[in-house]
C-alpha positions as CSV (number, residue, x, y, z in Angstrom):
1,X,95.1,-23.8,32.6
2,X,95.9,-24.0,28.9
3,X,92.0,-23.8,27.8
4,X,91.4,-21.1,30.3
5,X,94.0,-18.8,29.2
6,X,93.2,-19.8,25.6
7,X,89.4,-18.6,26.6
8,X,90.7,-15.3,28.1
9,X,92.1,-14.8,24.7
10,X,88.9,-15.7,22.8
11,X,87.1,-13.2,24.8
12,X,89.8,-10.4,24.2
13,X,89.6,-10.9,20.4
14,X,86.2,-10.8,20.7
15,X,86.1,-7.6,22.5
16,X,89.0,-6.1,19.3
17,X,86.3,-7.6,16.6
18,X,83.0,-5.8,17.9
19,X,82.4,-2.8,15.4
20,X,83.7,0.4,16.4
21,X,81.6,3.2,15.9
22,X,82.8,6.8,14.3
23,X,83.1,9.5,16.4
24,X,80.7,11.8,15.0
25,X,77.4,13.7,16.4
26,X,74.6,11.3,15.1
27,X,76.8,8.1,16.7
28,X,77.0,10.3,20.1
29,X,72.9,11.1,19.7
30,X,72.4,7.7,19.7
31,X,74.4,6.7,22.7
32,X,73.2,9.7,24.7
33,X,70.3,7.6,24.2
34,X,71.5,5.7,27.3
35,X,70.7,8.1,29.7
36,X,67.2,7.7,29.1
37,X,67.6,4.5,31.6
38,X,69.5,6.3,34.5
39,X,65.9,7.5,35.7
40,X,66.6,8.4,38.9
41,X,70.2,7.8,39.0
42,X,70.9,10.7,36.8
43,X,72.1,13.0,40.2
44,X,74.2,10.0,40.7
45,X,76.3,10.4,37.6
46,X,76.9,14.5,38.0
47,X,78.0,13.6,41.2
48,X,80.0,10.9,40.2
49,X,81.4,13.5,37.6
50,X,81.8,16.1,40.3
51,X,84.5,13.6,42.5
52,X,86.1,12.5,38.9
53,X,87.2,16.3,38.1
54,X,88.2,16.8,41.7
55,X,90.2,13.6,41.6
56,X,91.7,14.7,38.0
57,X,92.2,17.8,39.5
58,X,93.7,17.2,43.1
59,X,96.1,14.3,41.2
60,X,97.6,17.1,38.9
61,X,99.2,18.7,42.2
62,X,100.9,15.8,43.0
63,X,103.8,16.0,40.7
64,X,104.1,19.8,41.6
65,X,104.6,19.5,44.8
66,X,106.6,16.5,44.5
67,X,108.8,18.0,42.4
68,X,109.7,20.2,44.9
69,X,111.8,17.6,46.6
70,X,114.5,18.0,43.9
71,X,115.3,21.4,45.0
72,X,116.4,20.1,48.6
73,X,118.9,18.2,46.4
74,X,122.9,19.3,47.6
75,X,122.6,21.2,50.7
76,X,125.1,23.2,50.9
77,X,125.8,23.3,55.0
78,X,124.2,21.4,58.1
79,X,122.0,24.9,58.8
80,X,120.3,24.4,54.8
81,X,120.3,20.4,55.5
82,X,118.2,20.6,58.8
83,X,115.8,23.3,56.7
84,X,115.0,21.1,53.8
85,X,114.6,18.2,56.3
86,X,111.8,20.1,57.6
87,X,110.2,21.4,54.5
88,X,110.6,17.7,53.5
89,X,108.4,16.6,55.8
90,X,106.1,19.4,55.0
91,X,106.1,18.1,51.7
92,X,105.8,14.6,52.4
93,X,102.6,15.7,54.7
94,X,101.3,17.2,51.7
95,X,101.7,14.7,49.4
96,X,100.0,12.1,51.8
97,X,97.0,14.8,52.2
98,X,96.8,14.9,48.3
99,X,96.9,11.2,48.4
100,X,94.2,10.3,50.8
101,X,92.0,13.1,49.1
102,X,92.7,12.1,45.8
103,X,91.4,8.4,47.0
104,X,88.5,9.6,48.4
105,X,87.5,11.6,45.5
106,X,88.5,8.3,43.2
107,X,86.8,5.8,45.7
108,X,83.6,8.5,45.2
109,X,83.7,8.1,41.9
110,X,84.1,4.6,41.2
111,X,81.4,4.0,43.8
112,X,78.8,6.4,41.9
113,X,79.4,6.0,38.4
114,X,79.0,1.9,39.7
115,X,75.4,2.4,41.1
116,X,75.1,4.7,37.8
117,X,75.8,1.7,35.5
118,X,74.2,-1.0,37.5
119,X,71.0,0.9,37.6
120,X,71.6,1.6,33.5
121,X,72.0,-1.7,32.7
122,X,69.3,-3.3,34.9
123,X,67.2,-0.8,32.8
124,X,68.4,-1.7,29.3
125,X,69.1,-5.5,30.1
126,X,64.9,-5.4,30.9
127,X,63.7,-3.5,28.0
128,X,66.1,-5.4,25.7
129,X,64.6,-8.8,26.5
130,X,61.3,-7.4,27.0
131,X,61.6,-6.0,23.6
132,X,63.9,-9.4,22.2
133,X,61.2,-12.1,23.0
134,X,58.5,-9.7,21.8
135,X,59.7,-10.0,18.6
136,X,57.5,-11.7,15.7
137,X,59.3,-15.2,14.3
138,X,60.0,-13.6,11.1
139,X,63.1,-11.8,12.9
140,X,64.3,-14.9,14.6
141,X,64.3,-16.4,11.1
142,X,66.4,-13.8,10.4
143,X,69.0,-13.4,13.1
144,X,71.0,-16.1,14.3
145,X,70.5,-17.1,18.3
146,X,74.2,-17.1,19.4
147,X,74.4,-13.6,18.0
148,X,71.1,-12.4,19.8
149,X,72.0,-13.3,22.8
150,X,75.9,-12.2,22.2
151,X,73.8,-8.5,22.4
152,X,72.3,-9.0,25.5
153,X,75.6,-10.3,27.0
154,X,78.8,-8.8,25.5
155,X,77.2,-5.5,24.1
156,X,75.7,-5.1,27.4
157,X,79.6,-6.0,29.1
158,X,81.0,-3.6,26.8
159,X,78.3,-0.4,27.8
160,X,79.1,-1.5,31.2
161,X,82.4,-1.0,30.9
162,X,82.2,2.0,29.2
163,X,80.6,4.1,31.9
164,X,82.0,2.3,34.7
165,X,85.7,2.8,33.1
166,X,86.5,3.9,30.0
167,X,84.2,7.5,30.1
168,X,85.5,8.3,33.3
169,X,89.1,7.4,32.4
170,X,88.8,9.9,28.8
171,X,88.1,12.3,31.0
172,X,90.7,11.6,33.6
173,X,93.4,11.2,31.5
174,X,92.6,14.6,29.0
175,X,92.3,16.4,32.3
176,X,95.6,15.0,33.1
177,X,96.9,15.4,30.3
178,X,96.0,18.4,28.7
179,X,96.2,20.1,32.3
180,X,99.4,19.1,32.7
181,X,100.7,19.7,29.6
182,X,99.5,23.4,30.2
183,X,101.4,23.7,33.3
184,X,104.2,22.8,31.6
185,X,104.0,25.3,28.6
186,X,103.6,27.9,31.3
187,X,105.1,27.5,34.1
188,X,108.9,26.2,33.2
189,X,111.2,27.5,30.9
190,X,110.7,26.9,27.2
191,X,114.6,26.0,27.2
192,X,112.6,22.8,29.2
193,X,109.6,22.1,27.6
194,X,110.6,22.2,24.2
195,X,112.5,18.9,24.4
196,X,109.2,17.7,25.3
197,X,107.5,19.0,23.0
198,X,109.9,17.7,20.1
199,X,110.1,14.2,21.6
200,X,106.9,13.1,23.1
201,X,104.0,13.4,20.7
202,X,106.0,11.8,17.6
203,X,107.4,8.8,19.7
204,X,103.8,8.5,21.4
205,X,102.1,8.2,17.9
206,X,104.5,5.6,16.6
207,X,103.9,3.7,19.8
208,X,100.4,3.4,19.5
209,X,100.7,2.3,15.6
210,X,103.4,0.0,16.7
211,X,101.2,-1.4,19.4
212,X,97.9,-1.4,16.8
213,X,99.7,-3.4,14.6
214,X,101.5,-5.9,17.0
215,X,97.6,-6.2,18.3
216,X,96.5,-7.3,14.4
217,X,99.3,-9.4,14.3
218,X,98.0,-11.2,17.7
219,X,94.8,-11.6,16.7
220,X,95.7,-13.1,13.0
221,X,98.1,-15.2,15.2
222,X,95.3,-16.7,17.8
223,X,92.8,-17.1,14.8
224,X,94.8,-19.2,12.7
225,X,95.6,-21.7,16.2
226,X,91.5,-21.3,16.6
227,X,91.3,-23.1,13.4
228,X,93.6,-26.0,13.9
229,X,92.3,-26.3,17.5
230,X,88.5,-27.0,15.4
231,X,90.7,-29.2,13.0
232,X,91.3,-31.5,16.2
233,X,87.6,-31.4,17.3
234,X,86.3,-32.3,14.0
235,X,89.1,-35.1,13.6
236,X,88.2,-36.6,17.0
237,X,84.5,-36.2,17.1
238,X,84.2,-37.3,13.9
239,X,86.9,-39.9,14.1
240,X,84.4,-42.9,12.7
241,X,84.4,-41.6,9.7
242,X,87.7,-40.4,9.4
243,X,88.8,-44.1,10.2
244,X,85.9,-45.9,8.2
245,X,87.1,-44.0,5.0
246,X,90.8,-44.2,6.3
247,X,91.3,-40.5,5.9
248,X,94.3,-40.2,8.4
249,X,96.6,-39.0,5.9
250,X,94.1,-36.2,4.7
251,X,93.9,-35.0,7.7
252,X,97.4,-35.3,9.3
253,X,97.9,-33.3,5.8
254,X,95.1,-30.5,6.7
255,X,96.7,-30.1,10.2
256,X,100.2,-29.6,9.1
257,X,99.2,-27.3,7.0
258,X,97.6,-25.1,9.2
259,X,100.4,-25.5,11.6
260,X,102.5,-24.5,8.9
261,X,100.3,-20.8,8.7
262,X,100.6,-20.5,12.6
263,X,104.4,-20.9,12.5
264,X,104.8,-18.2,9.6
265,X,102.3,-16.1,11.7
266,X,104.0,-16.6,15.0
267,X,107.2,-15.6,13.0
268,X,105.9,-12.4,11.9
269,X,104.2,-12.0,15.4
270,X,107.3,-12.4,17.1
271,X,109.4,-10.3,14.8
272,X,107.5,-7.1,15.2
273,X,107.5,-7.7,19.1
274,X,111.0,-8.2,19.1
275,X,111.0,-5.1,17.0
276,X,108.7,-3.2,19.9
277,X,110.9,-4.3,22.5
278,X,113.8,-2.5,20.5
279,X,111.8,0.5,20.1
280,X,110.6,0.9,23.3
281,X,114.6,0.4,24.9
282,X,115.9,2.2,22.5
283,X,113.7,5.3,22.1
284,X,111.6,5.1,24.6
285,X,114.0,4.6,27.0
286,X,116.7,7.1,25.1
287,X,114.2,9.6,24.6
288,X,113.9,9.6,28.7
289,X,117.5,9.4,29.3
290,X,118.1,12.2,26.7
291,X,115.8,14.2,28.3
292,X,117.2,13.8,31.9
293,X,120.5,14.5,30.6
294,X,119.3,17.8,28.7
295,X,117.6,18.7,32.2
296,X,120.6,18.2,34.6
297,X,123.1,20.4,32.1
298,X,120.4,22.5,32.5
299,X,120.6,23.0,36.1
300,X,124.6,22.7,35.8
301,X,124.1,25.7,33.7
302,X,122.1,27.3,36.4
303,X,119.6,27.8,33.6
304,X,117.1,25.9,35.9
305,X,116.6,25.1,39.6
306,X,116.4,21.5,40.8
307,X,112.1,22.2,41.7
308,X,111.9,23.2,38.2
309,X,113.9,20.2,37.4
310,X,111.6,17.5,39.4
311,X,108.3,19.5,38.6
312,X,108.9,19.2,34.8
313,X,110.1,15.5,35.0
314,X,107.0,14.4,36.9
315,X,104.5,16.7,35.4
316,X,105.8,14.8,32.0
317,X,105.6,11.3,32.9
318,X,102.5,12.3,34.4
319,X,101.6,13.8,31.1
320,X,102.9,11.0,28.7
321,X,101.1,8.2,30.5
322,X,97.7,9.8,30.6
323,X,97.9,10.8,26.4
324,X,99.2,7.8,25.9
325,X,96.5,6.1,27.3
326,X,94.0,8.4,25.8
327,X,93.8,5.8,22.2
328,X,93.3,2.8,23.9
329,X,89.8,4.4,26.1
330,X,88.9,6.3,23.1
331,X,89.1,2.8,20.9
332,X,86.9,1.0,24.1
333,X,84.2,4.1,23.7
334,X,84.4,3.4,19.8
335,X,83.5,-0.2,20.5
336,X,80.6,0.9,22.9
337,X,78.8,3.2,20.7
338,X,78.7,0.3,18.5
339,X,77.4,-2.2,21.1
340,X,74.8,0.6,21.9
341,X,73.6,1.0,18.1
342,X,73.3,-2.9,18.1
343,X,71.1,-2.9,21.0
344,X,69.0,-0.4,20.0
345,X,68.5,-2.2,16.8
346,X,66.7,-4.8,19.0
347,X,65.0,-2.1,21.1
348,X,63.6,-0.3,18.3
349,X,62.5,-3.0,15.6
350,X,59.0,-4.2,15.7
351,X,57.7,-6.4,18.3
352,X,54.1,-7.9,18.1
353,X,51.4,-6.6,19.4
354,X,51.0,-9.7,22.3
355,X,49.6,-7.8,25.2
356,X,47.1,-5.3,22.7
357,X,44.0,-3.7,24.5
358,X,40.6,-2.8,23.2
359,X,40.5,-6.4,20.8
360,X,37.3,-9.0,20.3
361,X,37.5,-11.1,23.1
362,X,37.0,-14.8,22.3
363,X,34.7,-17.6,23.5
364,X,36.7,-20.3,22.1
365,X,34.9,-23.1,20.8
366,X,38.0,-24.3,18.4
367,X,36.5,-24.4,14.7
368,X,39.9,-23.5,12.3
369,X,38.7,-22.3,8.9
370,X,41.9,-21.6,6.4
371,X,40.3,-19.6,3.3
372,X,42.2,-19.6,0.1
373,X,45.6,-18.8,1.9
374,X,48.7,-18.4,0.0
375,X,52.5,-17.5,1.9
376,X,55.8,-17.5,1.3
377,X,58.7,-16.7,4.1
378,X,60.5,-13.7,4.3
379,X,63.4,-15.1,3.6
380,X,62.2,-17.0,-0.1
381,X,59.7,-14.2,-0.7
382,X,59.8,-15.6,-4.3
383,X,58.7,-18.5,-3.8
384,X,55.4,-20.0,-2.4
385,X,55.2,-22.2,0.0
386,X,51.4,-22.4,-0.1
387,X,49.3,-21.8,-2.6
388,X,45.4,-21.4,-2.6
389,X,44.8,-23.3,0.7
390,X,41.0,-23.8,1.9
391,X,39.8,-26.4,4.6
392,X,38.0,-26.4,7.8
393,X,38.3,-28.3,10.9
394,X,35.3,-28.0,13.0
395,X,35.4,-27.9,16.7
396,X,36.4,-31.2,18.7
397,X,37.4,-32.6,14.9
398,X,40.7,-33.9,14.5
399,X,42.3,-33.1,10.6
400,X,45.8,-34.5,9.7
401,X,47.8,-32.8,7.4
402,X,49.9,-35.3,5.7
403,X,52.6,-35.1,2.7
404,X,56.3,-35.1,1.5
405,X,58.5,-33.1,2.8
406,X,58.2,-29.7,2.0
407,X,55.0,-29.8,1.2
408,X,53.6,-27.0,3.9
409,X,52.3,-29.2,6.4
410,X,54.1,-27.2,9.4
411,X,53.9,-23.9,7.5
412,X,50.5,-24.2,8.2
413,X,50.8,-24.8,12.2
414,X,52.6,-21.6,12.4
415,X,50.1,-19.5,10.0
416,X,47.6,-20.8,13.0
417,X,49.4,-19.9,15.6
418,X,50.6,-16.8,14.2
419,X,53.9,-16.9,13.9
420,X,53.1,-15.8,10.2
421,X,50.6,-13.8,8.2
422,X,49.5,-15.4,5.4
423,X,50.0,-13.2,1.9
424,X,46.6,-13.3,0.7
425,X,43.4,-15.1,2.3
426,X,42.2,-15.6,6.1
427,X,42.7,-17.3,9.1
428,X,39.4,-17.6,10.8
429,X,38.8,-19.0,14.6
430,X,34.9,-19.3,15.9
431,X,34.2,-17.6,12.6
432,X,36.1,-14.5,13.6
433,X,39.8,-13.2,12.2
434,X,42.6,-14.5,13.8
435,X,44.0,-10.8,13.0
436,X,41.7,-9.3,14.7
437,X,42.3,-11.2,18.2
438,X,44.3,-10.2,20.6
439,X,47.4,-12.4,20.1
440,X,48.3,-13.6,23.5
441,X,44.1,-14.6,23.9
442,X,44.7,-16.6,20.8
443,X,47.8,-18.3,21.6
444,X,46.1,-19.1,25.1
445,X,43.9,-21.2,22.6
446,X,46.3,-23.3,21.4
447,X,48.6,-25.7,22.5
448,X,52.1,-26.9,20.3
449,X,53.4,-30.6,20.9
450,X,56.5,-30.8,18.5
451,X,58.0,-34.3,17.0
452,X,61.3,-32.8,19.5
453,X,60.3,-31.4,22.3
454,X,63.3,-28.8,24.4
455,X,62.3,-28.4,27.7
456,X,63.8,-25.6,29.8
457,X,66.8,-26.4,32.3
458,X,64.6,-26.3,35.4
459,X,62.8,-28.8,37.6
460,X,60.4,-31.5,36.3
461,X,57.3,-29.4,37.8
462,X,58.5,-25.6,36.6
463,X,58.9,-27.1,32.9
464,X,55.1,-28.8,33.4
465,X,53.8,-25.5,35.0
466,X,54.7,-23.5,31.5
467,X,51.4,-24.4,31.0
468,X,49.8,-22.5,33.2
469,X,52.2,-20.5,35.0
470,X,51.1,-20.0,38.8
471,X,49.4,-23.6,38.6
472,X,49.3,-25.6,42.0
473,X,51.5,-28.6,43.2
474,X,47.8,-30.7,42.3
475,X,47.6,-29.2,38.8
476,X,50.8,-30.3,38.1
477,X,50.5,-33.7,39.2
478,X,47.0,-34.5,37.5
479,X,48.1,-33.1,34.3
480,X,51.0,-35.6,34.3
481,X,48.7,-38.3,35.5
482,X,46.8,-37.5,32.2
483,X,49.7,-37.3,30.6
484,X,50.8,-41.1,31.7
485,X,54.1,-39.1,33.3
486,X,53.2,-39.3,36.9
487,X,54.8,-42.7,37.8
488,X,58.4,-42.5,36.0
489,X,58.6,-38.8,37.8
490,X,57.6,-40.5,40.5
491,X,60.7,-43.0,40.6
492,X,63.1,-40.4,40.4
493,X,64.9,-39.3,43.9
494,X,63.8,-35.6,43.5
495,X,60.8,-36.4,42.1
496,X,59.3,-33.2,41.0
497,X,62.2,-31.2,41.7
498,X,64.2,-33.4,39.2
499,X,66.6,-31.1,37.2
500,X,65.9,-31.6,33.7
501,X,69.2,-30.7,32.7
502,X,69.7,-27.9,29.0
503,X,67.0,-28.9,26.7
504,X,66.0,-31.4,28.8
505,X,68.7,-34.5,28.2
506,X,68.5,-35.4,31.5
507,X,65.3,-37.4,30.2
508,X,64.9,-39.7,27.1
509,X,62.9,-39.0,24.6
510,X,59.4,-40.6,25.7
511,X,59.6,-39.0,29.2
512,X,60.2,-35.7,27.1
513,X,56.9,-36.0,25.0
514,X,55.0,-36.6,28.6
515,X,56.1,-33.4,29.9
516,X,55.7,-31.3,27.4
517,X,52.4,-33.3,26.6
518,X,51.5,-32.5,30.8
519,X,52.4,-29.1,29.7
520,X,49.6,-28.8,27.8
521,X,47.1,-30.2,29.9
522,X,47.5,-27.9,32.2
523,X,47.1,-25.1,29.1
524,X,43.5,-26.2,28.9
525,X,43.6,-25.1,25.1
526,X,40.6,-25.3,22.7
527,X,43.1,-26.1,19.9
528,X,45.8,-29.1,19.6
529,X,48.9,-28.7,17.4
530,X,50.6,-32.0,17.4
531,X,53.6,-32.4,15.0
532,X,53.7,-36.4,14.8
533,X,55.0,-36.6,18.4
534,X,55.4,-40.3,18.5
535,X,57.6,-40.8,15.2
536,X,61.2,-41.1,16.8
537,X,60.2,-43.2,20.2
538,X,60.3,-47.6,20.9
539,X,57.7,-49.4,20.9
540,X,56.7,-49.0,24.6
541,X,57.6,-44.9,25.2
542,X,55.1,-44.4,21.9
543,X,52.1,-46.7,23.4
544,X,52.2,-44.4,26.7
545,X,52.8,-41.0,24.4
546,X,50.1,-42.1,21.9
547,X,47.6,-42.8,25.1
548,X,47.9,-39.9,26.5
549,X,47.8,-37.9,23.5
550,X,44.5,-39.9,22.8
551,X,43.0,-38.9,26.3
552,X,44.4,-35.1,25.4
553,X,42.6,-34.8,22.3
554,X,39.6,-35.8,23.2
555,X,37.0,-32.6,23.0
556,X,39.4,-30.5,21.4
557,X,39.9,-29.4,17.5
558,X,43.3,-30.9,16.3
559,X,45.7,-30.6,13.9
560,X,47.9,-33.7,13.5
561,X,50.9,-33.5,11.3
562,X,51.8,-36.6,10.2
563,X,54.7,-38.3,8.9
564,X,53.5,-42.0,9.8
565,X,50.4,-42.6,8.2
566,X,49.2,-45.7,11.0
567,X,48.7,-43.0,13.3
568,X,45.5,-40.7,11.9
569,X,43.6,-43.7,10.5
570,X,40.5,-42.3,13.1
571,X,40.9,-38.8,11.9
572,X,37.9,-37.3,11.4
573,X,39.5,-35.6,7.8
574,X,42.9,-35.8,6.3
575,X,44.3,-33.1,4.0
576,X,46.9,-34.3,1.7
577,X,49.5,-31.8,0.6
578,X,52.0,-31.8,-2.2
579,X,54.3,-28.8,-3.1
580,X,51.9,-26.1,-1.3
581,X,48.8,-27.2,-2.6
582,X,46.0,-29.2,-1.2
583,X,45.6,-32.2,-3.8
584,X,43.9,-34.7,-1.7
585,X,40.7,-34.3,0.9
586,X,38.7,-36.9,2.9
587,X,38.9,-40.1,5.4
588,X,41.5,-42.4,5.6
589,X,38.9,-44.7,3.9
590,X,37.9,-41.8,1.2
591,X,41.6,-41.7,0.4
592,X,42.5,-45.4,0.0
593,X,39.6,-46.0,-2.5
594,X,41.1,-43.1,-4.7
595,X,42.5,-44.7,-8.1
596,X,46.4,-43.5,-8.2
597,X,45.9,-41.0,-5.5
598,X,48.8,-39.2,-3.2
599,X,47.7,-40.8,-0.2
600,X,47.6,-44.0,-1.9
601,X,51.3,-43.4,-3.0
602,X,52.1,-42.3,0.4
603,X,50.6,-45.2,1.8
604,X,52.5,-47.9,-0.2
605,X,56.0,-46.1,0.2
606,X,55.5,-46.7,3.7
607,X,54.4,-50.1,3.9
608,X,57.5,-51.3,1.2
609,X,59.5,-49.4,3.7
610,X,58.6,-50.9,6.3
């Protein structure tokens, strides 16, 4: 119970933090943006706005006509009582007729501005992926994941409920409001409305920026129990080392301390709610009573009738409620516009070009030429993370890029798959310009084994199937045969309907490499990126992943990234990187026979650390 009111919370402040957007004409141009993505549901929504005004409007006569009810008040004989029995129930008739109408023109509305928003959002939702995982890898660099996909969630829950709710309700309640605030100027006596008009829009405003500041108060307060609640997680999930370096004091001492800020805070939170509390009985409250009493010396005065009486009294609660309300949508709308600008920052930024028409089609044979190719990231555009680089791997050749850390050697795998454009020099595949192929035929080329491999949270045979999606039950099982992953699937209950589980911890490591090693079977590809994929297994899961990456290799150009040096001893070259620059070329044997060489370094490192 405790976490999931504490998650309600979360979500609350979460909704209060999102950027609010100024109401002004070029924030408005940008959300009318939205209605691009009604298509055809754009009759819908003038419909929908047709019921709301009648609802607005029909809901306005309500506290007329019940305000009629006070004039029956005191009948003077039993001939006047049995009268304003009758036109009671006439009135009562009425006001259930105004009820059910008012419902249907509410139920009317809800129901179309709901198929409105649906059909909106199923729109955007599409396009805003579409355009998301379109996106080049330089903006994923860039952007954080949780936030991306906070976009396509809470953004997207926040538009929702901004033209499901909150646009409809502006409307509603200024209708209301300003309707009924009309009625009021003109059709009672100013000796009435002015008491309105003195007390409610000065005790309204300090409500709301009592209530805005009570809400600041609420969220500083849940913040600062946020951070000792990740105080606790840290302590226990890191509890080894707080015991193995007998930190218990320290942090007993960070805890208290932040339990000391919650306390102050909850102090000052509950002060200025105590303080509401007063300020709603007392003026609030007074302000109503005051009112009342004004009214009935009023009528004792004969100044006023008792239906002028009941007509104002309603017409004004009717009034206060709907401009009191009025902030609080307004603020929600705020809050959309600003959800809408970030999502159109995802709509509108680049994408690349992975579905282009009217490019060289390839005949792959899988020669990778690299021609004096310097790069640095978008993020350390100062600094170069290549420099000058120039080698060739021929097709069916397998070329290991080894090195220290740093060096470039995966910088490179993602210049070839074009995740990257190099700064200066060229890319060429089959002797042609990787920039001047279409991208998706070129990625279809190539197939990406990383040292940790995420599968997707499907079945066994859907994550195997990524390959080549569409591929039949037989392609799947003779690319894991190749793969040496068809007998462990085998063993498994569900076999190939085996959940995975998130990122695929549902499986060790070994099976992992097998799958997404079967994955690229199936791909067919002319080109093999394999990013040392047997560095973290045992013994016998790296005998079955080095097999079948063996069998996989064979016929196809590859480039090995190496951190364990055992492994590309058959390679038909080895390029040995240092800092960004190529400083070592040749065979295993070349290498070894070079006096005080890299490789030889490398080599020797290894073996004493073995």
């Amino acid at each position: 119970m405790a976490s999931a009111r504490s998650e309600r919370m979360k979500k609350q402040n979460d909704l209060q933090d999102m950027p609010k957007a100024k109401l002004n004409a070029e924030n408005f141009k940008k959300g009318a943006r939205l209605f691009d993505y009604l298509g055809k549901q754009k009759w819908t929504f003038a419909i929908g706005l047709i019921f709301l005004v009648l609802s607005a409007g029909v809901g306005l006569l309500f506290p007329m006509m019940s305000g009629k009810m006070f004039g029956m008040l005191g009948a003077s004989d039993k001939t006047q009582m049995i009268e304003n029995l009758k036109k009671l129930d006439n009135i009562g008739f009425t006001l259930l007729l105004i009820l059910v109408v008012q419902g249907f023109f509410s139920f009317g509305r809800v129901f179309m501005f709901t198929r409105v928003t649906e059909s909106l959002l199923e729109s955007l939702r599409n396009k805003a992926f579409e355009r998301l995982i379109k996106k080049p890898m330089s903006f994923f660099s860039k952007n954080q994941s949780g936030e991306l996909s906070s976009r396509l969630a809470t953004d997207l829950n926040v538009i929702s409920e901004a033209f499901t709710m909150n646009i409809a309700e502006v409307i509603r309640q200024s209708i209301v409001g300003i309707g009924g605030l009309i009625i009021i100027m003109t059709s009672t006596n100013f000796a009435v409305s002015k008491w309105f008009l003195i007390i409610i829009p000065p005790l309204s405003v300090l409500a709301i920026l009592f209530a805005r500041k009570i809400r600041n108060y609420s969220k500083q307060f849940q913040d600062k129990i946020a951070d000792a609640n990740v105080i606790v997680s840290e302590s226990i999930t890191g509890v080894t080392n707080v015991k193995s370096f007998t930190n218990e004091a320290y942090e007993i001492n960070r805890y208290e301390k932040q339990t000391s800020d919650i306390k102050r805070f909850g102090l000052l939170y509950g002060t200025f709610r105590g303080a509401f509390f007063a300020f709603v009985i007392t003026c609030i409250f007074g302000a109503i009573f005051f009112m009342l009493y004004k009214m009935l010396q009023l009528n004792a005065q004969g100044i006023i009738s008792g239906e002028e009486f009941g007509k104002f009294m309603m017409l004004a609660l009717f009034v206060s409620g709907s401009l009191g309300g009025l902030p609080e949508q307004i603020a929600s709308i705020q809050r959309a516009l600003g959800a809408t600008d970030r999502v159109f920052e995802i709509i509108d930024e680049d994408v690349e070009n992975v579905l282009a028409q009217n490019q060289i089609a390839i005949q792959p044979q899988g020669k990778i030429e690299l021609q004096k190719i310097n790069f640095s990231y978008p993020s350390r555009e100062n600094f170069e993370v290549l420099k000058d680089i120039s080698f060739t791997a021929n097709a069916g050749e397998t070329v290991a890029l080894v090195g220290s850390s740093g060096s470039g050697k995966s910088t490179i795998a993602n210049l070839i798959l074009r995740f990257y454009n190099p700064i200066k020099g060229q890319i060429l595949f089959d002797g042609q310009n990787i920039d001047e192929i279409d991208l998706t035929l070129l990625r279809q080329q190539i197939a990406y084994v990383p040292q940790e491999v995420i599968l997707f949270a499907g079945t066994i045979a859907e994550n195997i199937a990524y390959g080549k999606v569409g591929a039949t039950q037989q392609e799947i099982e003779e690319a894991a045969k190749k793969a040496n992953a068809f007998d462990f699937i085998n063993t498994f209950p569900e076999k190939w309907n085996t959940l995975v589980g998130e990122r695929g911890i549902q499986l060790s490591g070994g099976q992992r490499q097998r799958i997404a090693i079967a994955r690229a079977v199936l791909k067919n590809p002319a080109i093999l990126i394999l990013d040392e994929a047997t560095s973290s297994l045992d013994s016998e899961s790296e005998g079955l992943v080095q097999d079948a990456l063996d069998k996989l290799m064979q016929g196809r150009t590859s480039i090995v990234i190496a951190h364990r040096l055992s492994t590309i001893k058959e390679a038909n070259k080895i390029v040995v990187l240092h800092q960004g620059v190529i400083v070592e070329e040749g065979t295993h044997q070349e290498l070894l026979e070079i006096e005080n060489g890299f490789y030889v370094k490398l080599s020797k490192m290894q073996m004493n650390a073995s």
